[in-house]
N, C-alpha and C positions, 0 to 999 in steps of 0.2 A: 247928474247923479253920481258918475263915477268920475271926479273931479280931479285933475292931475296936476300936482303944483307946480309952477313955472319956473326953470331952470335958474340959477345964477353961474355964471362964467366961470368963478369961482370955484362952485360945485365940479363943474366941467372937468376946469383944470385938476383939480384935486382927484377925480372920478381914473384918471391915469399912472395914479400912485400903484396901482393894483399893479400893472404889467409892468413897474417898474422894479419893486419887491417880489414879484414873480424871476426878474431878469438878476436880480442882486443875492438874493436867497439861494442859486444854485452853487454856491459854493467855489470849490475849485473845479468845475465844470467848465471846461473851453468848449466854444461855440465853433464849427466848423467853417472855413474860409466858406465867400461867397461863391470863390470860383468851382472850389469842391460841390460846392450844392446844387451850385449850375450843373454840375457834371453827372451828381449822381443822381440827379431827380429827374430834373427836366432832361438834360440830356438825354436819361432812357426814356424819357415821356417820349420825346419825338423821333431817336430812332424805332422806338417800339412802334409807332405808327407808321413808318415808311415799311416795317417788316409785316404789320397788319395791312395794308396797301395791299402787298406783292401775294398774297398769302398763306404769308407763313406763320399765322397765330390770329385770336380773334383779340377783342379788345380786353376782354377776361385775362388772357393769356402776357398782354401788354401790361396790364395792372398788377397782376401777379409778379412781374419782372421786377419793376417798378418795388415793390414791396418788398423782394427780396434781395434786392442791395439796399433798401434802406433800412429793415429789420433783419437784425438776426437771431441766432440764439444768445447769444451772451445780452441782448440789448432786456431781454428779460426782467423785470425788476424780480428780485431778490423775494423769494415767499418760500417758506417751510410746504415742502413738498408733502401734506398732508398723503394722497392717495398713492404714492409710490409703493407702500408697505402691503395697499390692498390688492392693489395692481401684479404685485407678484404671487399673492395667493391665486388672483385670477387666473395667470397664465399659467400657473401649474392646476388649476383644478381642485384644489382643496377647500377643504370648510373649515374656516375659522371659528375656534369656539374660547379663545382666551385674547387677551387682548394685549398690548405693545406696553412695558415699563421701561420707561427711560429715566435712567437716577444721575444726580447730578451731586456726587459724593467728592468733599474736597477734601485733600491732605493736606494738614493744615501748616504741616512742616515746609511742603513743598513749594505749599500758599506764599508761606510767610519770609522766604528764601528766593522767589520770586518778585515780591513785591519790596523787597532791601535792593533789587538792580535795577527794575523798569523804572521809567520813569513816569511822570505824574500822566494821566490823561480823564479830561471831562466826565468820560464815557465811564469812569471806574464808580464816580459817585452815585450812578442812578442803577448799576451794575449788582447790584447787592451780593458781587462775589467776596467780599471780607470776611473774615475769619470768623467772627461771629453769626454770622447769619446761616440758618436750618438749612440742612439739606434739601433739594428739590428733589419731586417725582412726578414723573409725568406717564400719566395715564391715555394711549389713545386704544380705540374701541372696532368693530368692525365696519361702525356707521360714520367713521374717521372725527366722534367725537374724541376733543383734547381736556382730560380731565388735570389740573396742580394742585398735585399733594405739595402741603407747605409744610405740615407737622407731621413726624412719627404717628403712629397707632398707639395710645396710651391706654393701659386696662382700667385707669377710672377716668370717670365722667370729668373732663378736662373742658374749657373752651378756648378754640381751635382758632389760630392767626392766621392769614393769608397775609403773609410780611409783602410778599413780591406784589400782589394786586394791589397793595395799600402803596406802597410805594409807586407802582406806576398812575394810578389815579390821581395821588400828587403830582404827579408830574404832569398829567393832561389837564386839570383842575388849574394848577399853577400858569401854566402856558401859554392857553384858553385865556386866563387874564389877562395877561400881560397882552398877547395879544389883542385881545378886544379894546384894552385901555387905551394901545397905542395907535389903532386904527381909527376909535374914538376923539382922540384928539385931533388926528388931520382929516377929520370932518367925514369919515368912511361906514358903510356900515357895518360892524363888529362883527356880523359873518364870515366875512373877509379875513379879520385876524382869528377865529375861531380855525376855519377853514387850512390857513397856512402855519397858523401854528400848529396845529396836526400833522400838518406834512412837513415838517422839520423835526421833531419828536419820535416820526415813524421811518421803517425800513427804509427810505427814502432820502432820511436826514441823517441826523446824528443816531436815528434808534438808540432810543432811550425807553423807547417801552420794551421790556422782555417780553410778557406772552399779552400778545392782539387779540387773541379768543377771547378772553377774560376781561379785557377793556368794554372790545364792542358788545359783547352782550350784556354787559352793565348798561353803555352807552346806548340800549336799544331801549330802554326806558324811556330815552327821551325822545323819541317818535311818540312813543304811546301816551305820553303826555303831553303832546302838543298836537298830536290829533284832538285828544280828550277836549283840548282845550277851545279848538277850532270849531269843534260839536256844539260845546256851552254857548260860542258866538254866533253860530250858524241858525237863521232864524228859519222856521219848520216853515214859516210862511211863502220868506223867498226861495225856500231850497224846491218849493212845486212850481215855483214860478221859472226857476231856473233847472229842474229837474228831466225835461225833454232835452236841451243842448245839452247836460252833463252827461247822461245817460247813452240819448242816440246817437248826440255829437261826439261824446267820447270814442264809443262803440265805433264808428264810423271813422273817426283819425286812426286808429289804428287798422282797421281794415283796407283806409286807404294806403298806409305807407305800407304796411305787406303788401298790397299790391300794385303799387309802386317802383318798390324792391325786386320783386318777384319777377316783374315786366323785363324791368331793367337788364335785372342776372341773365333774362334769357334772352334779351338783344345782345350783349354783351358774350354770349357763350360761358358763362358762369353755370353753376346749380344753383336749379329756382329754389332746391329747399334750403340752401346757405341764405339767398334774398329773402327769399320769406324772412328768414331768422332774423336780416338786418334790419329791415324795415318793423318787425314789432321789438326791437331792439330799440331802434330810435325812436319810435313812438311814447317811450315813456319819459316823463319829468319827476323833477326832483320835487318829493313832497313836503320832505323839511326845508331847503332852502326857501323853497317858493314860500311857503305857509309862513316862516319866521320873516319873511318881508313885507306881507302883507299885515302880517301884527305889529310889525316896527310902525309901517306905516298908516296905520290903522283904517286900511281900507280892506278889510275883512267882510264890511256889513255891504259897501257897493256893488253896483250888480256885476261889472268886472271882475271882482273878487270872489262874488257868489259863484259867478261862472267857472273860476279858476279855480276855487277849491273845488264845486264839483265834477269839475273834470280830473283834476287831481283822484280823485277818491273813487271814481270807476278804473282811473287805471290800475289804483291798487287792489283793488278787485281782482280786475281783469289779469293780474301775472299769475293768481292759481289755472286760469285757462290757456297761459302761455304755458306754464309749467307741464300741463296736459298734452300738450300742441307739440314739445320740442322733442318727447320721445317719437312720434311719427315723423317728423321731420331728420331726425337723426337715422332714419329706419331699424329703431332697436325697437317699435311696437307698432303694430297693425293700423291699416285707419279705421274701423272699426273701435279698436282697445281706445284711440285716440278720442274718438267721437261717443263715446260709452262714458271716459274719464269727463271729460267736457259737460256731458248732458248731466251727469251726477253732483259737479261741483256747483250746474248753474241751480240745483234741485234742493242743496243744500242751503244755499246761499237766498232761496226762496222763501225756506223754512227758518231761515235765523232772523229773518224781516220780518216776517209775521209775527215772530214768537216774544222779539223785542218789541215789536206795535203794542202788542196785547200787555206786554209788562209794563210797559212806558204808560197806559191808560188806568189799570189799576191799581198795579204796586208798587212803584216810582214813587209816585206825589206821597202817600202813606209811611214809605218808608222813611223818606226825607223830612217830615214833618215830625215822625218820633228822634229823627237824630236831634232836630234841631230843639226839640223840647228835650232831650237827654246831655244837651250841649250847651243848658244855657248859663252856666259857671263859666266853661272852658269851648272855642272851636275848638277841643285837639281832639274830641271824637267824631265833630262830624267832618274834619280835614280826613281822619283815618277812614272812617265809611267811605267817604267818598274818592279816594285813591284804592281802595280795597274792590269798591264798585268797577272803578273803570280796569282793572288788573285783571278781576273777573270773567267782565266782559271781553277785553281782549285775549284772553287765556282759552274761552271757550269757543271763540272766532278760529281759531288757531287749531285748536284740536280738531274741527270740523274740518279742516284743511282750505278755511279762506285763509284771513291774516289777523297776525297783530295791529297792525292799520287799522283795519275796518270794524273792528270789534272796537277796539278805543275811541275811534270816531263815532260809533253807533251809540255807546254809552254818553257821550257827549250832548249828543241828539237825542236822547231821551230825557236825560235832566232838563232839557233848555227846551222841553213841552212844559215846564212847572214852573210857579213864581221863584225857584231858590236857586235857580241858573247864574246870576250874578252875584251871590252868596259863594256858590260853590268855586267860580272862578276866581274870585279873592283867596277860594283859598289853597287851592293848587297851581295860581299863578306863580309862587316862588320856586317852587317844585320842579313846573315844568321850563323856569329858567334857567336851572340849575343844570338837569338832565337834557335839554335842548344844547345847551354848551359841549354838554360832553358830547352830544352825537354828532354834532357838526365837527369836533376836533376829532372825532374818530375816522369819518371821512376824508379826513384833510390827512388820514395814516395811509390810504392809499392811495393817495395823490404825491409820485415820486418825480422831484423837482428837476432832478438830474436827469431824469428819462424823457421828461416834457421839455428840456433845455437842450437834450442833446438832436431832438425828430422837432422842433420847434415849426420849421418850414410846410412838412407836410402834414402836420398834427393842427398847426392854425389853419392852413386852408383847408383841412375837414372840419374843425368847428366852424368857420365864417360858412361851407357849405348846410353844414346841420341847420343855423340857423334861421340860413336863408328859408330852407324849405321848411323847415318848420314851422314857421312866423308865416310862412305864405297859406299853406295849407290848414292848420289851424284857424285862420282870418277866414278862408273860404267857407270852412265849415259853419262856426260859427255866424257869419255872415248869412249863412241861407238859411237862416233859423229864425231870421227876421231881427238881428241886433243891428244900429249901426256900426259904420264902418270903423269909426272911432274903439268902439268900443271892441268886435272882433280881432283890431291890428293889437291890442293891448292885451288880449288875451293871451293873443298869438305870442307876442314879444316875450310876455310871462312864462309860456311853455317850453322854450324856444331851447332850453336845454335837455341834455341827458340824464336820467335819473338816478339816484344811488341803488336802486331797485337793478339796475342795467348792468352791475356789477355781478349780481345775484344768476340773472340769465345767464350773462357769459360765462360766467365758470360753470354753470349745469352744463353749455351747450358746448363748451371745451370738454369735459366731460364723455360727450354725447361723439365725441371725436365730430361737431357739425360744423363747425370752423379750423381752419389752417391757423397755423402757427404765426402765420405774418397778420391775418386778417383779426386775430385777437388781438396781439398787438396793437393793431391801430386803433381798434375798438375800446380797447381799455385807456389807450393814451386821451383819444378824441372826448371819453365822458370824464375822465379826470381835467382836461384843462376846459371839457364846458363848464364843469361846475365851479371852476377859478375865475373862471369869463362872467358867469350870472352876475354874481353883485355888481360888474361894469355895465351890461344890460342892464340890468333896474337902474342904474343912477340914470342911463342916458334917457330911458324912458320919456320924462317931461322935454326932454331938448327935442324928440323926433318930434313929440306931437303936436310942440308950437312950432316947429316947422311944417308940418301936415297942416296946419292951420292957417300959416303963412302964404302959403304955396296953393291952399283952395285944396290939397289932398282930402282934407277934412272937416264937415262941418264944425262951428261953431261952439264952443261950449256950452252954450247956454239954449242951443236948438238941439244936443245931445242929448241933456238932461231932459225935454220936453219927449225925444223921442222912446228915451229909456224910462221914462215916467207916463207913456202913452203904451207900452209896453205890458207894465207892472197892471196899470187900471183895465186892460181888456184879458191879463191872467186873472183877476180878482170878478170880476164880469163874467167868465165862464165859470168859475167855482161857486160862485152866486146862483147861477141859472142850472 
């Protein structure tokens, strides 16, 4: 049922292009002798253990060493220190009641006497420092939003340019092409150059985007429409059939890798509430990546897929409970304050199912039915209804304090109980190609090439570890749910990354002062080159399983199918009964 096409050698060979343009894309980045690496890794890898021996440190204490000759501070990538400004109100104790203006006033004399002796460079054209171009103002707030002013305050009713947004969306738009064109041709799939052409664009590359704020939450669009879109596809019928492994199973992966983590930290002589942290830190996957490959490959509707979006979609859930979970872990709130925030959000989240059930039965089908009788000159109203609908719904996910995720996914799932489900996706699938571009190349902005080229050694052997356990762990689960194995280890390999959601945590939990400085580091480096790693995972996917096949790991394909279709017939048997 969930059928996995057979490799070609070809594909193979091609499938290695990725870490080839990973290794050529760093620029003027020099790679560190072998013998330096010997010296500075592994060498403190095993005198740390002779000094763990004797007892003079636990194994915690040996990692930590380890970490801090290989990170430091300058090793940092490059981010506008958003909360330094609040930071200082903090430690004096004041209350902020006005907020940060930073103006970006050019003297055009200065300008123009300046630019007669430098000389030419790239970086000037996407710069929008020329003579002509508005003044900038930048507006930050106590909640360290960052507002750009692009125009003066004008006393009539004017309409207002954002010259610098406009320009930098060209530029990620532009990019995003070229890359997906060129990754399209050597046979790749276009994630991949969405992906890295982001991180050449971004602080990481040549930065050419000026303000990231204003990018990514344009480019947050394109989550919420490729959830939407994954909802229309998502059939109400397999998602109960698949609804116990998404749910318990999901609930359950992550409970196991905190406690995992947790275990670990404290054989290790760590803090269990840093393990805690890591373990539901790894626990999550990328939901755009994952989801735009299972629509390339259009295995959306199989039960694999079923599985994997809905485990995808409890984990997006689940980070309002991590969010909950990481001030008690941090000890800036009670466990009680912890388990009160928790019990409320699961309360909430009870009450938005329900309330979408009952809409989805009555006024869903009704509604759709007058657009499409008010639409039948032109789709351009019921395109608009129906972007307006899923916008809606995830706005109102959002303020209840789940997510934009799951609100766009939920509205997806409510059209696709009615016959106009394949109507609707016609006609937001342009839309959500569009905005899906943008948000994988936004991604690809904080994925910095040079800091991945320079920690390359101990940044690969924590993704090959991630994988490992996660592909394991994952498979187990699913596995006792009653899938075959086949079908569990393909789940597993699917998840098998870290998610862009994981970006999100760390910096709360940086924040939260609940990780060290070396231990962000790794964290941030290990989910930026998993998410560079995934499209090489998905390609090899067919190559392990006809090996698994080969090798007697793996049933048959055609006794799979039987099994996951004996599966489907005893969910459909008890909803009968």
């Amino acid at each position: 049922m969930d059928s996995v096409p057979r490799p070609t050698w070809a594909n193979l060979a091609a499938s290695l292009l990725c870490v080839l343009l990973l290794c050529s894309s760093s620029g003027g980045a020099q790679g560190r002798p072998d013998k330096e690496t010997r010296e500075k890794f592994y060498g403190n890898l095993v005198n740390g253990a002779k000094n763990s021996t004797s007892g003079e440190g636990s194994i915690a204490d040996m990692f930590d060493r380890v970490l801090e000759k290989e990170f430091s501070e300058n090793d940092a990538p490059e981010t506008p220190d958003k909360n330094s400004f609040n930071n200082s109100i903090a430690d004096n104790q004041a209350v902020l009641e006005t907020v940060a203006i930073i103006t970006h006033d050019k003297k055009k004399n200065e300008s123009h006497q300046a630019n007669t002796s430098k000389s030419f460079q790239i970086g000037d054209v996407f710069g929008l420092e020329n003579d002509g171009s508005d003044d900038m103002t930048t507006l930050i707030d106590r909640k360290d939003n960052v507002f750009v002013m692009s125009n003066r305050k004008s006393k009539f009713p004017v309409l207002q340019v954002d010259v610098r947004l406009i320009s930098d969306l060209v530029v990620v738009i532009v990019s995003a092409t070229i890359g997906g064109i060129l990754f399209s041709c050597l046979g790749q799939p276009v994630i991949v150059g969405y992906l890295l052409a982001g991180s050449l664009i971004g602080p990481g590359g040549f930065n050419f985007i000026s303000e990231m704020v204003q990018v990514e939450t344009v480019a947050q669009f394109g989550v919420v429409f490729l959830l939407f879109a994954l909802g229309l596809e998502f059939s109400v019928t397999k998602l109960k059939v698949v609804g116990a492994v998404a749910i318990f199973g999901g609930l359950l992966q992550i409970v196991l890798f905190m406690f995992l983590c947790g275990v670990t930290a404290m054989l290790c002589g760590a803090n269990l509430s840093e393990g805690i942290f890591v373990g539901s830190f790894l626990s999550m996957s990328s939901t755009a990546v994952v989801s735009k490959f299972l629509v390339e490959k259009g295995t959306t509707n199989v039960l694999y897929g079923q599985v994997t979006i809905g485990t995808l979609i409890l984990q997006d859930c689940a980070v309002g409970l991590l969010f909950a979970l990481l001030p008690v872990l941090g000890g800036s709130s009670g466990v009680m304050g912890g388990i009160m925030s928790m019990g409320k959000l699961l309360l909430v989240l009870s009450g938005f199912i329900a309330v979408t059930a009952v809409l989805s039965w009555y006024f869903v089908p009704r509604f759709l039915k007058l657009m499409i009788q008010l639409s039948s000159q032109t789709n351009e109203l019921y395109q608009l209804a129906a972007v307006a609908f899923c916008l809606l719904l995830a706005w109102c996910s959002d303020m209840l304090g789940l997510s934009l995720e799951l609100g766009s996914f939920v509205a997806g799932v409510m059209v696709s109980t009615t016959d106009f489900a394949h109507h609707t996706l016609e006609q937001v699938e342009a839309i959500r190609n569009l905005f899906a571009a943008l948000f994988l190349a936004s991604i690809g902005m904080l994925i910095h090439v040079k800091f991945l080229w320079n920690h390359v050694d101990i940044l690969l052997a924590s993704v090959i570890l991630v994988i490992i356990i996660k592909t394991f762990v994952v498979t187990i689960v699913v596995k006792a749910f009653g899938y075959s194995i086949r079908t569990a280890f393909v789940v597993g390999l699917s998840l098998a990354q870290i998610g862009e959601f994981a970006f999100v945590l760390l910096s709360r939990a940086s924040h939260l002062n609940l990780v060290e400085a070396k231990m962000y580091l790794l964290l941030l480096g290990t989910t930026a080159l998993s998410l560079v790693t995934t499209p090489l995972i998905f390609k090899l996917i067919p190559a392990v399983m006809h090996l698994g096949i080969l090798m007697r790991w793996f049933p048959s394909e055609s006794s799979m199918q039987n099994e996951d279709k004996a599966i489907m017939l005893e969910a459909y048997n008890d909803r009968s009964l």
